[in-house]
N, CA and C atoms as a LAMMPS dump frame, in Angstrom:
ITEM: TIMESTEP
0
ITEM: NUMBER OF ATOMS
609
ITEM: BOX BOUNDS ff ff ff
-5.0000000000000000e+02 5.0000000000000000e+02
-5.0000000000000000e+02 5.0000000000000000e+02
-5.0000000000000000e+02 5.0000000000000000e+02
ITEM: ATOMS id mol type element x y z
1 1 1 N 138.256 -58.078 209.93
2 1 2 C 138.928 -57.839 211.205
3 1 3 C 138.776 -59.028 212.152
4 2 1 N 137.645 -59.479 211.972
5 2 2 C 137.329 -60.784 212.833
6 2 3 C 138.03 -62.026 212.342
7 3 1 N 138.295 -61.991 211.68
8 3 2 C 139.287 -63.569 210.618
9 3 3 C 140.596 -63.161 210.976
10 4 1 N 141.398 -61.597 211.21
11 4 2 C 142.334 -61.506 211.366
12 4 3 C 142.849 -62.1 212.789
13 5 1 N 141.774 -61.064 214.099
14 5 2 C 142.08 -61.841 214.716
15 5 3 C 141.943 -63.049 215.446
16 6 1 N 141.04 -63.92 215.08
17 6 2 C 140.942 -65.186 215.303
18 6 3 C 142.314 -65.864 214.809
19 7 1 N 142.572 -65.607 213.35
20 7 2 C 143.981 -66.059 213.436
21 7 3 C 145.191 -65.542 214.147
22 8 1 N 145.11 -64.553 214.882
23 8 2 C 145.88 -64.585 215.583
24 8 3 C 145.771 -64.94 216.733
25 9 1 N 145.137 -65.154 217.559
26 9 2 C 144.738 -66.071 218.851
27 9 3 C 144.91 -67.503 218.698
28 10 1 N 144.805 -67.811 217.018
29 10 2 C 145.339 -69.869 217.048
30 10 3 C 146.85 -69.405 216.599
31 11 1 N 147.553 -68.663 215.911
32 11 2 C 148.515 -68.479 216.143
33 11 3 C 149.498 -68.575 217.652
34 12 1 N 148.982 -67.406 218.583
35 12 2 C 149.276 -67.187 219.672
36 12 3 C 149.051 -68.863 220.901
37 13 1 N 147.862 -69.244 220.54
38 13 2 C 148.157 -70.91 221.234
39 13 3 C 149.067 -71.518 220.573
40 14 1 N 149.251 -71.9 219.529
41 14 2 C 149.933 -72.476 218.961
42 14 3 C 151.602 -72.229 219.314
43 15 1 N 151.878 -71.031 219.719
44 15 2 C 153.238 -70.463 220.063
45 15 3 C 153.194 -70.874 221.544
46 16 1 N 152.213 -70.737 222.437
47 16 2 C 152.508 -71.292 223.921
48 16 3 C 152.446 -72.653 224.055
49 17 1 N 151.715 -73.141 222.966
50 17 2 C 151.807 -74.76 223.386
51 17 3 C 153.437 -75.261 222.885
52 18 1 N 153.619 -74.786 221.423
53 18 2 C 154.968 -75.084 221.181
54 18 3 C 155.989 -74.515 222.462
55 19 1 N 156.113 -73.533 223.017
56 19 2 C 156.915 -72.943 224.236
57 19 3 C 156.594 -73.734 225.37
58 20 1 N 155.681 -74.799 226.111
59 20 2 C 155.229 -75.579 226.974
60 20 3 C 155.929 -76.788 226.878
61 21 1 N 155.986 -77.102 225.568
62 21 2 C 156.551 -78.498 225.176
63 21 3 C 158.126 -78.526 224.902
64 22 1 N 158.659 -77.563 224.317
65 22 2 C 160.034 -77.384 224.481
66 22 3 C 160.297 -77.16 226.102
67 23 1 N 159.601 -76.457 226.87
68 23 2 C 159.819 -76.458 228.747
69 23 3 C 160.177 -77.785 229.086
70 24 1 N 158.779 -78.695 229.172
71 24 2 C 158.837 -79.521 229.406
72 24 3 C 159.514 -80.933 228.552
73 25 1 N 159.822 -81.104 227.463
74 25 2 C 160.662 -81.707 226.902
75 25 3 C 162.063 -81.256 226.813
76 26 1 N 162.431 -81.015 227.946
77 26 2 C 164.231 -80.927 228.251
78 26 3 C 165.178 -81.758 227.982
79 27 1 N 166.365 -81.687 227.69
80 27 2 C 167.719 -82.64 227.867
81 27 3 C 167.094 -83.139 228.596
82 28 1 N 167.143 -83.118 229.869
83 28 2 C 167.45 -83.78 231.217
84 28 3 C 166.147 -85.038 231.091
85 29 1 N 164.709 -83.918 230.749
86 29 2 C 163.391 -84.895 230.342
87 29 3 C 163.504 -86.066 229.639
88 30 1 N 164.399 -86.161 228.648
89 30 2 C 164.231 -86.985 227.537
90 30 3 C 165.545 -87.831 227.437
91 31 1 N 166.769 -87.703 228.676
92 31 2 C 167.087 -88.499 228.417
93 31 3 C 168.045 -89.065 230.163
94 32 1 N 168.363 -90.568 230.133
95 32 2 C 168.245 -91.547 231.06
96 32 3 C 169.693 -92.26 231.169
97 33 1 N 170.407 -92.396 231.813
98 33 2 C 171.464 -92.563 232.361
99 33 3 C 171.531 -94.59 232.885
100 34 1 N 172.137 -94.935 232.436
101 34 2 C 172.202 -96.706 232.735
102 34 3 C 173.547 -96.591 233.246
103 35 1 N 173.943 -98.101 234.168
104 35 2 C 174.678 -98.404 234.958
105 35 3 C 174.426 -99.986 235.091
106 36 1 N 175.626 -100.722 234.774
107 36 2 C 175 -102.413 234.942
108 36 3 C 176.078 -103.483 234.974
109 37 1 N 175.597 -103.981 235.045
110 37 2 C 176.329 -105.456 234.723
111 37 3 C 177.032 -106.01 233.371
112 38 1 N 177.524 -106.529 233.116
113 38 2 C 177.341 -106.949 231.53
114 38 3 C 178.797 -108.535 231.469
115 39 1 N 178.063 -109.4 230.955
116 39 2 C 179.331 -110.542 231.218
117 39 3 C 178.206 -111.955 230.993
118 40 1 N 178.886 -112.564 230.686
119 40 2 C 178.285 -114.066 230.522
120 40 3 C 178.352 -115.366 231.94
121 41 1 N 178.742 -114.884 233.196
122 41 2 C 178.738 -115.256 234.303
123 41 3 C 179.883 -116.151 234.439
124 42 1 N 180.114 -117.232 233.6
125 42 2 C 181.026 -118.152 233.55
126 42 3 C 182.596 -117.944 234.132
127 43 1 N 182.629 -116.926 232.219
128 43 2 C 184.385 -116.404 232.392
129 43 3 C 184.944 -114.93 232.021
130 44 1 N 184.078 -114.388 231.212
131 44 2 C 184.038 -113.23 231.149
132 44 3 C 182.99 -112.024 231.689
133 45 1 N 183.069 -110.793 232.395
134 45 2 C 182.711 -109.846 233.72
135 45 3 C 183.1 -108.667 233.86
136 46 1 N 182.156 -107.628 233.329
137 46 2 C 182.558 -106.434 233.601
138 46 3 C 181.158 -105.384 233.655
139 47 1 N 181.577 -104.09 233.438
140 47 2 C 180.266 -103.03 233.793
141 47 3 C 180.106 -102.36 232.546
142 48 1 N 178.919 -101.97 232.431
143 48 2 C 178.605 -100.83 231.14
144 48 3 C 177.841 -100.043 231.462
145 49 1 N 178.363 -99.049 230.88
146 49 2 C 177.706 -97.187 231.128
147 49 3 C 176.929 -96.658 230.52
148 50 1 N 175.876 -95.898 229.992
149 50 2 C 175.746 -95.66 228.563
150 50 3 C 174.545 -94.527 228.797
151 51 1 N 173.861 -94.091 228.033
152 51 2 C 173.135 -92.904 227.557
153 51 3 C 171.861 -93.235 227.209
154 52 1 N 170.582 -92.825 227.252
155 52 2 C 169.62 -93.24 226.329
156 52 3 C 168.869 -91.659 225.936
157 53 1 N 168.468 -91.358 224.76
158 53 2 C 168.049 -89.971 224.362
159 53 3 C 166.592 -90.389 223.539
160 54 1 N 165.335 -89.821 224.239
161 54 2 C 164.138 -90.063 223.669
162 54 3 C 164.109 -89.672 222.381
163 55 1 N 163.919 -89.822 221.335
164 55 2 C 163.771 -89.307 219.979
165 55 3 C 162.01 -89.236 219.647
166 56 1 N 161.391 -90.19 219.606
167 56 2 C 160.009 -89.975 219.763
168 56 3 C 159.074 -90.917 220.674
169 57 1 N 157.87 -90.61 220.628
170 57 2 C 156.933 -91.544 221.74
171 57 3 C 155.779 -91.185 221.054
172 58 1 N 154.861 -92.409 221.171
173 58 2 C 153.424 -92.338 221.044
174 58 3 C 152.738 -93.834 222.015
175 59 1 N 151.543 -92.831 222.257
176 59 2 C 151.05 -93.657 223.04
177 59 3 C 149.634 -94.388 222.2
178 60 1 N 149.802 -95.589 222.623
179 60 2 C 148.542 -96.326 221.927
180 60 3 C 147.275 -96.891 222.751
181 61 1 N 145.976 -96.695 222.535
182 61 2 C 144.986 -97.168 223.625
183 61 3 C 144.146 -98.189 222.763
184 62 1 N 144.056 -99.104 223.222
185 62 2 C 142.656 -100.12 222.532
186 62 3 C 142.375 -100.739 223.547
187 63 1 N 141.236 -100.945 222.986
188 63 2 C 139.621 -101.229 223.764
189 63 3 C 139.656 -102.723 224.157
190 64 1 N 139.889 -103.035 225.264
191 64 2 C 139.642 -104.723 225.64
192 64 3 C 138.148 -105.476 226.029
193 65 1 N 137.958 -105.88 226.724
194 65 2 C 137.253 -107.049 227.385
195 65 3 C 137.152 -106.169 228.773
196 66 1 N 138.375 -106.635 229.774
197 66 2 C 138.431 -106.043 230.814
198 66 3 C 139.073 -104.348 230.771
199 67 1 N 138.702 -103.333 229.967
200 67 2 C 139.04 -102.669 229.914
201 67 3 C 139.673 -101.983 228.928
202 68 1 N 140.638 -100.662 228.905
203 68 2 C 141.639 -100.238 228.196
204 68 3 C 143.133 -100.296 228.537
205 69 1 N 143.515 -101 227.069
206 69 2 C 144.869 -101.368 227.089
207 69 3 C 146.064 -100.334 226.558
208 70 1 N 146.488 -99.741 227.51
209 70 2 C 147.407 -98.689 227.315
210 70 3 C 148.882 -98.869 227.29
211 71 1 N 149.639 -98.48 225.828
212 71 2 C 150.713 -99.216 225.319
213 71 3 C 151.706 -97.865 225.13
214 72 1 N 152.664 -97.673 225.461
215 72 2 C 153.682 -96.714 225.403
216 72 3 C 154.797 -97.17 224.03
217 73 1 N 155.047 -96.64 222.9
218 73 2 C 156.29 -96.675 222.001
219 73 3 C 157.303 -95.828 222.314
220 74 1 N 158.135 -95.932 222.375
221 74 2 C 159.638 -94.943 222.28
222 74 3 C 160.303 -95.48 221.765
223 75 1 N 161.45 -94.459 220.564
224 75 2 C 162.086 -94.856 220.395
225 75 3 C 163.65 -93.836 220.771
226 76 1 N 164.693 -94.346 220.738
227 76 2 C 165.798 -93.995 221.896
228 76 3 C 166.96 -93.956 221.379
229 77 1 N 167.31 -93.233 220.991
230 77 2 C 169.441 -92.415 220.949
231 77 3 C 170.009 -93.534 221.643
232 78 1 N 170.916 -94.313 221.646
233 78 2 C 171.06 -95.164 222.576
234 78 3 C 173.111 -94.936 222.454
235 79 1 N 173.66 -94.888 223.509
236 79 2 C 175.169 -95.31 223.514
237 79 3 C 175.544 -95.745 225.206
238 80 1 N 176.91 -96.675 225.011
239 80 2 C 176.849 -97.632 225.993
240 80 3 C 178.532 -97.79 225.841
241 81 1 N 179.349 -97.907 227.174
242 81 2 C 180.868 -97.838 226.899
243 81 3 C 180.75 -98.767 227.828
244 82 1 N 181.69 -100.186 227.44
245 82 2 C 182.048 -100.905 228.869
246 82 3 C 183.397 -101.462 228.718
247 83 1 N 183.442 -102.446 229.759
248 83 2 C 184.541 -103.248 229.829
249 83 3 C 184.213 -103.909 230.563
250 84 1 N 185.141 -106.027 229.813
251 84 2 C 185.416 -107.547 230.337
252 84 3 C 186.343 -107.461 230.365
253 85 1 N 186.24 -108.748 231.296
254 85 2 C 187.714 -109.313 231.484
255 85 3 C 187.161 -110.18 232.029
256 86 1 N 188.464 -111.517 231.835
257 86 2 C 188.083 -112.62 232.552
258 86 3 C 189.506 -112.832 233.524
259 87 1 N 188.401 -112.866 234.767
260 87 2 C 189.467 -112.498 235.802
261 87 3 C 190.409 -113.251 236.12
262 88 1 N 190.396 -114.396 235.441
263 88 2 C 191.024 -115.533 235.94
264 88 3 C 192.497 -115.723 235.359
265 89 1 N 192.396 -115.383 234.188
266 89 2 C 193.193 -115.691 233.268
267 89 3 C 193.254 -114.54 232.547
268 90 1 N 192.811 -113.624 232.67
269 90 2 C 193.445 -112.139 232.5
270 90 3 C 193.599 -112.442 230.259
271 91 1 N 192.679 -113.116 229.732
272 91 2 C 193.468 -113.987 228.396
273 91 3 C 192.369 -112.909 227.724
274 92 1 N 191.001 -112.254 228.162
275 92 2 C 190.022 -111.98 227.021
276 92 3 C 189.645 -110.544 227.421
277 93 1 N 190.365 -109.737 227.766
278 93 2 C 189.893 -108.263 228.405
279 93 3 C 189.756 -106.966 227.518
280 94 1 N 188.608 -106.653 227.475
281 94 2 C 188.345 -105.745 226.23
282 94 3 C 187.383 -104.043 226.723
283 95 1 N 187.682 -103.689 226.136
284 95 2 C 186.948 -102.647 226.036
285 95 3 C 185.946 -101.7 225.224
286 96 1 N 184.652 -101.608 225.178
287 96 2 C 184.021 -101.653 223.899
288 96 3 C 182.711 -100.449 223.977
289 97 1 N 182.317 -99.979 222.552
290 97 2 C 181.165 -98.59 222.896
291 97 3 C 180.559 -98.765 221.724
292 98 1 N 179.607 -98.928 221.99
293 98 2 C 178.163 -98.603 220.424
294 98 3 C 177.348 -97.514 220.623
295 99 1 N 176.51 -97.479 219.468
296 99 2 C 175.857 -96.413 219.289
297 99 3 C 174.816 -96.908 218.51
298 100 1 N 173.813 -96.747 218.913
299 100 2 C 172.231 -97.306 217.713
300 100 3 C 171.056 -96.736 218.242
301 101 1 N 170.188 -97.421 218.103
302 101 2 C 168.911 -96.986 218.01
303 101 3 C 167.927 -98.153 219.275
304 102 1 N 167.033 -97.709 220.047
305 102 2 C 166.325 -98.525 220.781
306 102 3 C 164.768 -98.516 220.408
307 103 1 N 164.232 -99.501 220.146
308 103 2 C 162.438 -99.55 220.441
309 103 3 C 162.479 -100.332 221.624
310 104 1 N 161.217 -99.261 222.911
311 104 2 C 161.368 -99.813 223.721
312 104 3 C 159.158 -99.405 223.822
313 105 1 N 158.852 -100.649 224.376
314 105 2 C 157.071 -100.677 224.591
315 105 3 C 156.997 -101.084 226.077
316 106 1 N 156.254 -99.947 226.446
317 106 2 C 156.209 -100.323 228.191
318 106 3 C 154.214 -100.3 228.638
319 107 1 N 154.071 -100.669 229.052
320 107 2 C 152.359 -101.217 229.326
321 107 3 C 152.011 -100.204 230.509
322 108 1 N 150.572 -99.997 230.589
323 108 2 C 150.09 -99.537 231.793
324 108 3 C 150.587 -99.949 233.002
325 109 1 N 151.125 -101.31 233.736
326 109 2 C 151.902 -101.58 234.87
327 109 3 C 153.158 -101.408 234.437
328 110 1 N 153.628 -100.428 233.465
329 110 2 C 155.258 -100.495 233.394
330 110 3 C 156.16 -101.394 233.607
331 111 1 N 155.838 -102.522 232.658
332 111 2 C 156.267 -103.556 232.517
333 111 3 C 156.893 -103.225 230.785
334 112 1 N 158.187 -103.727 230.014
335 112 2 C 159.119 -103.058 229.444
336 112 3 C 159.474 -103.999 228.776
337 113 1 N 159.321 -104.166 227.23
338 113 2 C 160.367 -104.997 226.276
339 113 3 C 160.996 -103.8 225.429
340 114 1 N 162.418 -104.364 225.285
341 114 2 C 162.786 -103.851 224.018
342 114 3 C 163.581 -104.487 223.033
343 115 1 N 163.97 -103.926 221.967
344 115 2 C 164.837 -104.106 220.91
345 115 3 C 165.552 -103.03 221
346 116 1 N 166.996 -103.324 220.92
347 116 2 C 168.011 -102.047 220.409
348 116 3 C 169.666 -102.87 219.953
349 117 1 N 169.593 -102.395 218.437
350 117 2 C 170.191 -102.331 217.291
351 117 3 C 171.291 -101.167 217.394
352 118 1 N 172.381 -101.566 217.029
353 118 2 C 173.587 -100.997 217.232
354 118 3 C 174.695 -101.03 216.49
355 119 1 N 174.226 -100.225 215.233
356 119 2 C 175.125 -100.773 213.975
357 119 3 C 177.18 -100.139 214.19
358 120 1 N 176.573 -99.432 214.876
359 120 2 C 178.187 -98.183 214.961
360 120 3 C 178.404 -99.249 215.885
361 121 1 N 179.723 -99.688 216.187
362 121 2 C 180.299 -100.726 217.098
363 121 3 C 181.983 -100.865 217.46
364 122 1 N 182.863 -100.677 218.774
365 122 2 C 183.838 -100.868 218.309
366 122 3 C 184.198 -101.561 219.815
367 123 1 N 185.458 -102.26 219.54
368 123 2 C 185.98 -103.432 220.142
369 123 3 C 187.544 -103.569 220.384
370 124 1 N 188.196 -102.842 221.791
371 124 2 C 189.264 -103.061 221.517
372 124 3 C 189.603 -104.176 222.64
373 125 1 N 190.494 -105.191 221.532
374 125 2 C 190.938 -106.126 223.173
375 125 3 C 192.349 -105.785 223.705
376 126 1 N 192.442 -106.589 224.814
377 126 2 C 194.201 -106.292 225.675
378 126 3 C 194.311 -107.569 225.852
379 127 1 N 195.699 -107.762 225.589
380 127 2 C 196.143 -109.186 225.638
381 127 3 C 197.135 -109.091 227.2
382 128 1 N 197.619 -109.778 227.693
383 128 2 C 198.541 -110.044 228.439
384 128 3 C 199.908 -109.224 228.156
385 129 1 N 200.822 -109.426 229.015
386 129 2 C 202.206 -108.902 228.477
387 129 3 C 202.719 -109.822 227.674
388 130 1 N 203.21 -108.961 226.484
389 130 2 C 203.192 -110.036 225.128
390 130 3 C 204.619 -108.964 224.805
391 131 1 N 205.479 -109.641 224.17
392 131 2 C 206.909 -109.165 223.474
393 131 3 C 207.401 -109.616 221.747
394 132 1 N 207.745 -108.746 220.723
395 132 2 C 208.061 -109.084 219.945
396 132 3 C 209.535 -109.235 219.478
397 133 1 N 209.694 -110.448 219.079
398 133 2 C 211.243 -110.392 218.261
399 133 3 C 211.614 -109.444 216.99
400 134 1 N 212.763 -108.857 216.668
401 134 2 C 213.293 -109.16 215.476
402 134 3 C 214.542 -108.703 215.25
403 135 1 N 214.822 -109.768 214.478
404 135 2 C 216.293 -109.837 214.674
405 135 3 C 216.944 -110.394 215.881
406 136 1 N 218.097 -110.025 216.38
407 136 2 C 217.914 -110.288 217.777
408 136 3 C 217.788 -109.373 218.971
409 137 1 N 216.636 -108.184 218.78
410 137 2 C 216.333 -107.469 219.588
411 137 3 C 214.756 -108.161 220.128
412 138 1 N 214.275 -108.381 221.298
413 138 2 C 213.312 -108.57 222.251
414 138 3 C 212.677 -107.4 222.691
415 139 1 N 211.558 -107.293 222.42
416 139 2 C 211.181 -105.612 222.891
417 139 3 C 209.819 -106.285 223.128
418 140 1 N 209.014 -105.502 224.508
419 140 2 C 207.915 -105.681 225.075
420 140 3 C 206.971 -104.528 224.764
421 141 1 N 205.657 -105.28 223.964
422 141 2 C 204.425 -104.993 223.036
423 141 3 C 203.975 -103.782 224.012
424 142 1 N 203.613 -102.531 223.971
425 142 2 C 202.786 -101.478 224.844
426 142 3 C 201.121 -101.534 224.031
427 143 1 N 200.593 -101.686 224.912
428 143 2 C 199.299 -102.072 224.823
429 143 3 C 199.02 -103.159 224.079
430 144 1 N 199.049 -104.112 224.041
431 144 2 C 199.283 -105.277 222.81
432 144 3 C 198.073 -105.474 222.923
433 145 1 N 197.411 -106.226 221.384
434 145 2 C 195.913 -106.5 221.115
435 145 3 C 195.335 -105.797 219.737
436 146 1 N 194.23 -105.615 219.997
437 146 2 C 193.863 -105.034 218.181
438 146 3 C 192.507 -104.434 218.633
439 147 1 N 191.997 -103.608 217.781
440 147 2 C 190.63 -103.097 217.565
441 147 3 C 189.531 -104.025 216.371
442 148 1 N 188.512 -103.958 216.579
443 148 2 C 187.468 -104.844 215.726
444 148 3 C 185.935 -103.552 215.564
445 149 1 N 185.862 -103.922 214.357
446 149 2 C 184.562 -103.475 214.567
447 149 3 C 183.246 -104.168 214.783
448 150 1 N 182.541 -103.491 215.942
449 150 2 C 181.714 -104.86 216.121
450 150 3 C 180.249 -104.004 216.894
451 151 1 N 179.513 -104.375 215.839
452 151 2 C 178.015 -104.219 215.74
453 151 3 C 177.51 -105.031 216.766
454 152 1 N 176.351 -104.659 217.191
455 152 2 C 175.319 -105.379 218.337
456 152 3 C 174.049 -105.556 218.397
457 153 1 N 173.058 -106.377 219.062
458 153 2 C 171.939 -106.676 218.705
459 153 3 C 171.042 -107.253 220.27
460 154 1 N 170.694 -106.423 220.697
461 154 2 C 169.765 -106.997 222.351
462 154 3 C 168.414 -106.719 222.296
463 155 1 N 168.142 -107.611 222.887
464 155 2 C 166.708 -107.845 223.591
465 155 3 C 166.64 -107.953 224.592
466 156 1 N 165.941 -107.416 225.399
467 156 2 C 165.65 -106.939 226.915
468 156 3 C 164.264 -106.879 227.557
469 157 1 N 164.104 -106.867 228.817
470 157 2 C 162.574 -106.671 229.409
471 157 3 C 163.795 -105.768 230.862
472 158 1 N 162.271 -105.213 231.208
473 158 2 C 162.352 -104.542 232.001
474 158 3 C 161.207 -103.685 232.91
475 159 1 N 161.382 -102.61 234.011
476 159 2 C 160.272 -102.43 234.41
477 159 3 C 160.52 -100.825 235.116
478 160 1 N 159.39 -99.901 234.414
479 160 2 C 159.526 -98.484 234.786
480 160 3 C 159.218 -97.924 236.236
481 161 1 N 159.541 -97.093 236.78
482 161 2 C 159.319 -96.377 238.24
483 161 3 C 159.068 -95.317 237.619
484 162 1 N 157.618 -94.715 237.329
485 162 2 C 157.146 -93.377 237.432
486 162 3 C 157.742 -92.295 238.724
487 163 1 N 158.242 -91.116 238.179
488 163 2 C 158.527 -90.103 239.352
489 163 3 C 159.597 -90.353 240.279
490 164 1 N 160.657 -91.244 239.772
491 164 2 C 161.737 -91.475 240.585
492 164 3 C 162.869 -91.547 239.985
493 165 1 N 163.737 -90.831 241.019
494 165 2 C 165.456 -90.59 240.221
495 165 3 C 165.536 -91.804 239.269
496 166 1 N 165.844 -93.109 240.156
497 166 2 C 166.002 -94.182 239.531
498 166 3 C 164.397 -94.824 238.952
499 167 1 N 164.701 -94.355 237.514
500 167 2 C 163.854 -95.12 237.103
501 167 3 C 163.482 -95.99 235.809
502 168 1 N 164.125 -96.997 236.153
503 168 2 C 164.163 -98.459 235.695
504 168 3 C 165.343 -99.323 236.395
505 169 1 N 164.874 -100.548 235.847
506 169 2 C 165.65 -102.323 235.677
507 169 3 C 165.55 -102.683 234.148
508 170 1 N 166.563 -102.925 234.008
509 170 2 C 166.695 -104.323 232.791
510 170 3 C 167.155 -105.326 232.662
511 171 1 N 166.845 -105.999 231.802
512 171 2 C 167.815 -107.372 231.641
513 171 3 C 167.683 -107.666 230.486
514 172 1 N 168.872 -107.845 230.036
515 172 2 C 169.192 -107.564 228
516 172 3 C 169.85 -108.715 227.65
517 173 1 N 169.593 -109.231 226.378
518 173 2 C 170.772 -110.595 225.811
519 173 3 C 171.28 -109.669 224.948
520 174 1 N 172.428 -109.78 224.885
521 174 2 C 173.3 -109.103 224.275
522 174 3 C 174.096 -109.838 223.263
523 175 1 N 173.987 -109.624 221.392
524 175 2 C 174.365 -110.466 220.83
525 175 3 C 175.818 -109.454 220.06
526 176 1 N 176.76 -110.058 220.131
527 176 2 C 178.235 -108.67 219.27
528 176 3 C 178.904 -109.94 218.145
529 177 1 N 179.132 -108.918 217.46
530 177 2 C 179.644 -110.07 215.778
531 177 3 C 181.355 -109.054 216.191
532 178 1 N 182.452 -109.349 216.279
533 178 2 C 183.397 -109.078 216.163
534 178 3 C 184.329 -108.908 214.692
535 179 1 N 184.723 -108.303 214.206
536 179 2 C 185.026 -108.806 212.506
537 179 3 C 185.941 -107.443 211.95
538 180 1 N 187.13 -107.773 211.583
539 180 2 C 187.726 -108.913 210.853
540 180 3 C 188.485 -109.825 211.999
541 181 1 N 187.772 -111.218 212.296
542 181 2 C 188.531 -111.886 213.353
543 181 3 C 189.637 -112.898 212.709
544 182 1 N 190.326 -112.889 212.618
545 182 2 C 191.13 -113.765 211.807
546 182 3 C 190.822 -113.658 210
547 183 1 N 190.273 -114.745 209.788
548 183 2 C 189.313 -115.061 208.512
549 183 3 C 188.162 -114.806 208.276
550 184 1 N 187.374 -114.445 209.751
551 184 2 C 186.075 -114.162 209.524
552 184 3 C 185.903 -113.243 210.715
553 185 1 N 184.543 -113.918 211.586
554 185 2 C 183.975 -113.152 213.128
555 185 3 C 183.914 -114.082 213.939
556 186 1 N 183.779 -113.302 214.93
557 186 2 C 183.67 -114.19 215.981
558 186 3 C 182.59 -113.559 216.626
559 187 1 N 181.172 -114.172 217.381
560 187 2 C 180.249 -113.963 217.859
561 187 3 C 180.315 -113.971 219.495
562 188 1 N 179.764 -113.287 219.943
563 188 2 C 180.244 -113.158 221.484
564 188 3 C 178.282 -112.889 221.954
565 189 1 N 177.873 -113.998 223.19
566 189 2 C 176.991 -113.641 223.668
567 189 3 C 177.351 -112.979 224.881
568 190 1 N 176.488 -112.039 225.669
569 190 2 C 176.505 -111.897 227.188
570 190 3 C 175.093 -111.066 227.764
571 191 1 N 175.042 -111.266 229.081
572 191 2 C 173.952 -110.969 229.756
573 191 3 C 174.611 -109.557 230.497
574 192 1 N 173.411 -108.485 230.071
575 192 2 C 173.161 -107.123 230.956
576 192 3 C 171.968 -106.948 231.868
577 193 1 N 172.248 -106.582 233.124
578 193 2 C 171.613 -106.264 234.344
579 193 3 C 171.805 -105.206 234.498
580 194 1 N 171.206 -103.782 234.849
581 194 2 C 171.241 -102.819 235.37
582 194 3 C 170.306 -101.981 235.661
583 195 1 N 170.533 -100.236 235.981
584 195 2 C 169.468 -99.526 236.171
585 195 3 C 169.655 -98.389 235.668
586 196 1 N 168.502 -97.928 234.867
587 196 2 C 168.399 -96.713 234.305
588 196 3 C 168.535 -95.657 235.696
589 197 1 N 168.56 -94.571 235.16
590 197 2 C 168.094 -93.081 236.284
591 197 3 C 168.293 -91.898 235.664
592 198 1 N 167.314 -90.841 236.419
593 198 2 C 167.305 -90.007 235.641
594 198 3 C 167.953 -88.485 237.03
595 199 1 N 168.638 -87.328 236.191
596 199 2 C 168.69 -86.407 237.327
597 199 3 C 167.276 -85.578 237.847
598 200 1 N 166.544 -85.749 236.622
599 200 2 C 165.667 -84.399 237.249
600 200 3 C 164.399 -85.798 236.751
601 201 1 N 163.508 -85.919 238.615
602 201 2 C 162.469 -86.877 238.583
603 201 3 C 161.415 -86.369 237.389
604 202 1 N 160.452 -87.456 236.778
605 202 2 C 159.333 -87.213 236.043
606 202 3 C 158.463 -87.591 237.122
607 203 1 N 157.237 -86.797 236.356
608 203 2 C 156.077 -86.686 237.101
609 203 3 C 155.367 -87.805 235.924
């Protein structure tokens, strides 16, 4: 009788801790809302939107000199929709959305590198008003331009705000392979600036 219910009392924790952690690991908990910049400064300039969804975390502690060094892993659902253009010349204006995966390591002063890999990739550009012949009919192209598929690859730093709507900064190099570009790809760098936020603050 005593074995029975002892197992049922680690049963019964075991059911409130699992019910505590689904509480507190919510949608809203686990995942982070970006807003930014994104463009190579020169000639091409536009904004990107995107999603980030915690998938897992562990935290790491080792023993220093001056102390303990406390290291945060996550890794992150990641999707991101934007749009360039170069304003000048209206010649390179695109619109584009991935989907991958983020490792992101943030330190006891919430200080933030990451990696995030983005194999799902797509790329549509807009050309100018463009018209095709044939024969001798002239007819003007509706939406003229093409789609590409195009994978991505950034590295970023950044820096966390415990307990606040907005919480983070980044700054990402952003590497995109475009392909089938003609004969091959075409590689496109650009720089992202923005800020994470979340609706419901962490403690």
């Amino acid at each position: 009788m005593n074995k029975c219910i002892f197992v049922f009392l680690l049963l019964l924790t075991l059911c409130i801790n699992a019910q505590e952690q689904r509480t507190t690991l919510s949608f809203l908990d686990r995942t982070e809302f970006k807003i930014g910049y994104s463009g190579n400064v020169i000639w091409n300039n536009g904004l990107t939107f995107g999603a980030e969804y915690l998938w897992k975390e562990k935290v790491k502690i080792k023993d220093r000199k001056r102390g303990k060094r406390t290291n945060t892993h996550q890794f992150l659902f990641n999707s991101t929709l934007g749009f360039t253009t170069n304003f000048s010349s209206k010649t390179d204006t695109g619109l584009f959305t991935n989907f991958g995966l983020t490792w992101r390591r943030t330190n006891k002063k919430g200080k933030q590198f990451s990696i995030a890999f983005n194999p799902l990739g797509y790329y549509r550009s807009f050309l100018p008003e463009t018209y095709e012949v044939k024969g001798n009919d002239v007819k003007k192209v509706f939406l003229p331009g093409r789609g590409y598929y195009a994978p991505s690859l950034s590295i970023g730093l950044g820096r966390l705000r415990k307990g606040k709507t907005l919480t983070g900064r980044y700054f990402n190099i952003n590497f995109m392979l475009r392909t089938p570009y003609n004969t091959g790809t075409v590689p496109s760098v650009s720089l992202q600036y923005g800020f994470r936020f979340n609706f419901k603050k962490k403690k």
